[in-house]
C-alpha positions as CSV (number, residue, x, y, z in Angstrom):
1,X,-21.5,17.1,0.3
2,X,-21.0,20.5,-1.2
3,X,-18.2,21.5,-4.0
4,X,-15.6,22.7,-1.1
5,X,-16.1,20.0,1.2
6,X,-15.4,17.1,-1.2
7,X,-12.5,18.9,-2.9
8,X,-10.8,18.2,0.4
9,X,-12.3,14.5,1.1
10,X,-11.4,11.0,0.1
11,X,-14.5,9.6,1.2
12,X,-15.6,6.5,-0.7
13,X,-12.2,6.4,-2.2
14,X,-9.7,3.6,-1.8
15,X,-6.3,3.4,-1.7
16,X,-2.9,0.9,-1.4
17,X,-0.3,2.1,0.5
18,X,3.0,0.0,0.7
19,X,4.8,-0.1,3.5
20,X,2.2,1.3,6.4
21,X,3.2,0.0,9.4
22,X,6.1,2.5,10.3
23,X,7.4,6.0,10.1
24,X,6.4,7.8,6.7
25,X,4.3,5.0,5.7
26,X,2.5,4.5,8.5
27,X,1.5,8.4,8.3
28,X,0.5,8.4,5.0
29,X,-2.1,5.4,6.1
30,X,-3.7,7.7,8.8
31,X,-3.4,10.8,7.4
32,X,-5.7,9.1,4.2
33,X,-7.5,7.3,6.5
34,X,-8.1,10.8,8.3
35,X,-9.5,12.0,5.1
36,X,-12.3,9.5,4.3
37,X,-10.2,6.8,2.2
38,X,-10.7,2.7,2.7
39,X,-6.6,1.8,2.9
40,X,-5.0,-1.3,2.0
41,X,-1.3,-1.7,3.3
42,X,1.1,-4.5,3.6
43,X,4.3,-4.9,5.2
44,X,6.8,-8.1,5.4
45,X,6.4,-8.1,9.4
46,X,3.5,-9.9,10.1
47,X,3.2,-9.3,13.9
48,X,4.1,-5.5,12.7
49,X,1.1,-5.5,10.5
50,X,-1.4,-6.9,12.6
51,X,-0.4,-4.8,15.5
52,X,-0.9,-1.9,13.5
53,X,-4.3,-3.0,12.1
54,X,-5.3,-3.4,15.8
55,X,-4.3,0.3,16.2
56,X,-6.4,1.3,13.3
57,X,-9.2,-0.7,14.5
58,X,-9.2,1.1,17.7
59,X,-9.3,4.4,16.0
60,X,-12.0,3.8,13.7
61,X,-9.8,3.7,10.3
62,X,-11.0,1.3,7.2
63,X,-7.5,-0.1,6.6
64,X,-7.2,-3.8,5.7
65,X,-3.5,-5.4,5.1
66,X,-1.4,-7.8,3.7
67,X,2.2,-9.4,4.4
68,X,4.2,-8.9,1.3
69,X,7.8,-8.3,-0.3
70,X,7.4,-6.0,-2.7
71,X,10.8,-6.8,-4.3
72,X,9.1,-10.0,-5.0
73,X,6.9,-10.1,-8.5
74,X,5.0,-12.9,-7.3
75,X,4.2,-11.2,-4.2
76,X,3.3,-7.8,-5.9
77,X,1.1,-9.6,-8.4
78,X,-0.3,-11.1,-4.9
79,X,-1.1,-8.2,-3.4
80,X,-2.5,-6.6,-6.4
81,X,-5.1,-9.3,-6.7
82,X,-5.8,-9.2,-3.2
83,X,-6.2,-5.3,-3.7
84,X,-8.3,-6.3,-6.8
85,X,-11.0,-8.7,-4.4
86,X,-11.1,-6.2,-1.5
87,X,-11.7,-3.2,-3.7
88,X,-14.6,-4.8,-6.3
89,X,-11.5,-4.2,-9.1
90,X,-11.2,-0.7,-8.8
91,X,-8.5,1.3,-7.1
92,X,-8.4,4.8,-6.9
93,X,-4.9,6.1,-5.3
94,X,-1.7,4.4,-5.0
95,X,1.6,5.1,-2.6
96,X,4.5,3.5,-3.5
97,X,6.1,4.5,-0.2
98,X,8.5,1.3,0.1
99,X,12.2,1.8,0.1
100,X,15.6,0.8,1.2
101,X,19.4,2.0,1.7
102,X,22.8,0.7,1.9
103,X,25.0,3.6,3.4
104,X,28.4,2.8,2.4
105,X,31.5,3.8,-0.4
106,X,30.1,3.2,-4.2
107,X,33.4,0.8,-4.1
108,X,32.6,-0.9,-1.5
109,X,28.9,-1.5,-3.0
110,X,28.4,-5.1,-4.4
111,X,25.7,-6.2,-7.0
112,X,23.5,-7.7,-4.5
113,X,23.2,-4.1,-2.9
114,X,22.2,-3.3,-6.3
115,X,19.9,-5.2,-7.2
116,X,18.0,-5.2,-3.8
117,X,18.4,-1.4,-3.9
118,X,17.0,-0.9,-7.5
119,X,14.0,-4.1,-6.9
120,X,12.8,-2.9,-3.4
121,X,12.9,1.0,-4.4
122,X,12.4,1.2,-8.3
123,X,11.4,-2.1,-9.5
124,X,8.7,-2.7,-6.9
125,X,7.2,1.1,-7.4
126,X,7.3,0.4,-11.6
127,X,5.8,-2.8,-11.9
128,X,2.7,-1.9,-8.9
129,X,2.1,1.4,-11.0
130,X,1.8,-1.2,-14.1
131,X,-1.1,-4.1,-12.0
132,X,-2.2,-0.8,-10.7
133,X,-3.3,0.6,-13.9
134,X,-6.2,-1.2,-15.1
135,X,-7.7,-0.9,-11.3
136,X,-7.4,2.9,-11.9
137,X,-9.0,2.7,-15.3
138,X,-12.1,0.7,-13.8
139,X,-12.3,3.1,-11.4
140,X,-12.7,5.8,-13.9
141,X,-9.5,8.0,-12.4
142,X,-6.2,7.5,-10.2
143,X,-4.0,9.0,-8.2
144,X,0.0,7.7,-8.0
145,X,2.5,9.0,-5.3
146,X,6.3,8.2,-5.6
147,X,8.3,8.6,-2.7
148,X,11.4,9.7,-3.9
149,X,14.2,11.8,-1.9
150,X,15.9,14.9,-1.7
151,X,18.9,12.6,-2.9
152,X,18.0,13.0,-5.9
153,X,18.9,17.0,-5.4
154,X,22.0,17.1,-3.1
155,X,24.3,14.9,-2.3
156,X,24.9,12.8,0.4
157,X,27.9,10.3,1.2
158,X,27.4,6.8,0.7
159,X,23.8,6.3,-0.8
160,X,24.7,6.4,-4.8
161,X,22.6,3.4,-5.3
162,X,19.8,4.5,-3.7
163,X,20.0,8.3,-4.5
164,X,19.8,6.7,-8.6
165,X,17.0,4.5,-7.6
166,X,15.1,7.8,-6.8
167,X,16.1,9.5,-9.6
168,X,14.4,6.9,-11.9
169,X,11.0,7.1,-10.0
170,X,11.2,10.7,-10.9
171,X,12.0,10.3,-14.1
172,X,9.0,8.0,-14.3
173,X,6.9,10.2,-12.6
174,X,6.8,12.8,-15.6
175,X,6.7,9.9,-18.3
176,X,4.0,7.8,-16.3
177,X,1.8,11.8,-15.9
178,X,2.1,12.0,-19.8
179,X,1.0,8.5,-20.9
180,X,-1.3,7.7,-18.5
181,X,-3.2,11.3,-18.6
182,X,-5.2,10.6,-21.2
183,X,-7.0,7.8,-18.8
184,X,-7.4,10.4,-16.1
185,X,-4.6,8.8,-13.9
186,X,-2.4,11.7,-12.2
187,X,1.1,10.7,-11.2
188,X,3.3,12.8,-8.8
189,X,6.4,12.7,-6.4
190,X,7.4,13.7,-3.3
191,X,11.1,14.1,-1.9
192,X,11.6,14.1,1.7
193,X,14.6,15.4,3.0
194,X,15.6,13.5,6.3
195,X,12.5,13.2,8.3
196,X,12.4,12.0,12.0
197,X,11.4,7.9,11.7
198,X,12.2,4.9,13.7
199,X,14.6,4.5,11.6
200,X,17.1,7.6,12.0
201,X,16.2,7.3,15.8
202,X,17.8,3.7,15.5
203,X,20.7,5.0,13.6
204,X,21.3,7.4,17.2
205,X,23.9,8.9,14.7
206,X,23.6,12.8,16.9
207,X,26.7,13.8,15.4
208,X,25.6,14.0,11.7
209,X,21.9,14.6,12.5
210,X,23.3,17.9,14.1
211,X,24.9,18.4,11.1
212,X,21.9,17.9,8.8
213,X,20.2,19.8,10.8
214,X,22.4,22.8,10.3
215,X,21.8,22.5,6.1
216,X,17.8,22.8,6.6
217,X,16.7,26.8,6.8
218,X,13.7,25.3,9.3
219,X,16.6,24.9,11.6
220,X,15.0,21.0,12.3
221,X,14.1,17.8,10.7
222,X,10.6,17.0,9.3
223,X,8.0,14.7,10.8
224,X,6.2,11.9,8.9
225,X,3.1,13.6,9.5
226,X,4.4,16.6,7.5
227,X,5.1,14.8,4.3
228,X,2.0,12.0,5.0
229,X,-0.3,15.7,4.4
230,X,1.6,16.6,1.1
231,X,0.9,13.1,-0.3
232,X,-2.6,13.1,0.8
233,X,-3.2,16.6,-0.8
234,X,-1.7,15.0,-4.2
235,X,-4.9,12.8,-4.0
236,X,-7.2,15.2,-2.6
237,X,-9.7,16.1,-5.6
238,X,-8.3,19.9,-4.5
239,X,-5.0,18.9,-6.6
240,X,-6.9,18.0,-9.6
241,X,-4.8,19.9,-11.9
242,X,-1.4,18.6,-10.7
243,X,0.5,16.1,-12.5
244,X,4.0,15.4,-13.1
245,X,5.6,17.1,-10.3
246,X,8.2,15.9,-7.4
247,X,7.4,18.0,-4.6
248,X,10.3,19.0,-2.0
249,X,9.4,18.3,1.5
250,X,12.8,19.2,3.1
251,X,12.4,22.4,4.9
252,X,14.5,24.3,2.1
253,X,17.2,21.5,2.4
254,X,17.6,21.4,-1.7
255,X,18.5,25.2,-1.6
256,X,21.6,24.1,-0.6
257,X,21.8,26.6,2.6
258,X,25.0,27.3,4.6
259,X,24.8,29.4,7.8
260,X,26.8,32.3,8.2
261,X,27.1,32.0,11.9
């Protein structure tokens, strides 16, 4: 394989990705799948999960998976050894792509929506990137993507809780890049705006996606695929000298646009 060829491959690397089996996640799996990466994913939906490993079968994909809470710290010290037996005790690239939002008054929030909020989207993400670690340092390098938000940059109503459990994983993000250079382990973010996943389809909300819509200078919202190729090129040897950074994927939304029509 020449210089330019593997600057843009993952071939022979190998990756955990949590959360694969729907909307961003389940991009991110393909998309480094795409590239030449063995995946390991999990999800808490069993049926989910092996539907989805069916799919990958089909296509040819090396992705292997496991049902798993990562809120739980037995199950993400599970899923870390399982990681550790599938992968020889190495692991090259990490996704903490898990996540979770209660849309509703910071009044009205109680402390269970707290500490589900801050366990599924910050605890979960800090203590993986910790089991992670030594994998990475066996491995001789790493590579650790956040997914974060473009909450963290504007506002919106009713996710405080969440939008502060994003602002810690990019707070990490620099602080993990600085310690963990030294062992050759990059660490980087990326912060979707609203993209277009089962789950805002569910919500049918028209209305307020109209509205959203109308904030985003692209004049539409992003697809999975779209951030799923940012966070693969964060692990692409052809980002070798990036570390540190949380990435917008928004389509301008943090510029804080307002039409003039």
């Amino acid at each position: 394989m020449d210089n330019h060829v593997a600057r843009w491959s993952l071939h022979g690397t190998k990756a955990l990705v949590t959360g694969g089996t729907k909307g961003i996640g389940h991009a991110i799996v393909e998309e480094l799948a795409k590239f030449g990466a063995t995946v390991h994913t999990c999800s808490r939906n069993e049926s989910e999960l092996n539907a989805c490993l069916k799919e990958w079968e089909d296509k040819k994909f090396n992705v292997t998976g496991s049902v798993c809470d990562v809120s739980s710290q037995i199950e993400r010290e599970r899923i870390i050894n399982s990681v550790s037996a599938v992968f020889q005790g190495k692991l090259d690239i990490l996704i903490n792509n898990v996540g979770m939002c209660w849309i509703k008054p910071t009044l009205e929030c109680t402390a269970e929506d707290y500490s589900q909020t801050m366990a599924t989207n910050f605890e979960s993400a800090f203590h993986l990137s910790q089991l992670a670690h030594p994998l990475m340092k066996a491995s001789g390098s790493g590579r650790i993507v956040f997914i974060s938000s473009v909450g963290t940059r504007v506002v919106y109503q009713g996710i405080a809780i969440y939008a502060a459990s994003k602002g810690a994983m990019d707070q990490l993000t620099k602080h993990l890049a600085c310690e963990w250079a030294r062992d050759n382990i990059r660490v980087n973010s990326v912060a979707p705006s609203v993209i277009k996943t089962p789950l805002i389809k569910k919500l049918g909300v028209d209305e307020a996606i109209t509205k959203e819509t109308s904030r985003v200078p692209l004049n539409r919202l992003g697809e999975p695929e779209e951030v799923a190729s940012v966070v693969a090129f964060l692990c692409l040897p052809a980002s070798s000298y990036v570390t540190g950074q949380t990435v917008c994927i928004d389509g301008g939304r943090a510029l804080n646009y307002t039409t003039t029509d």
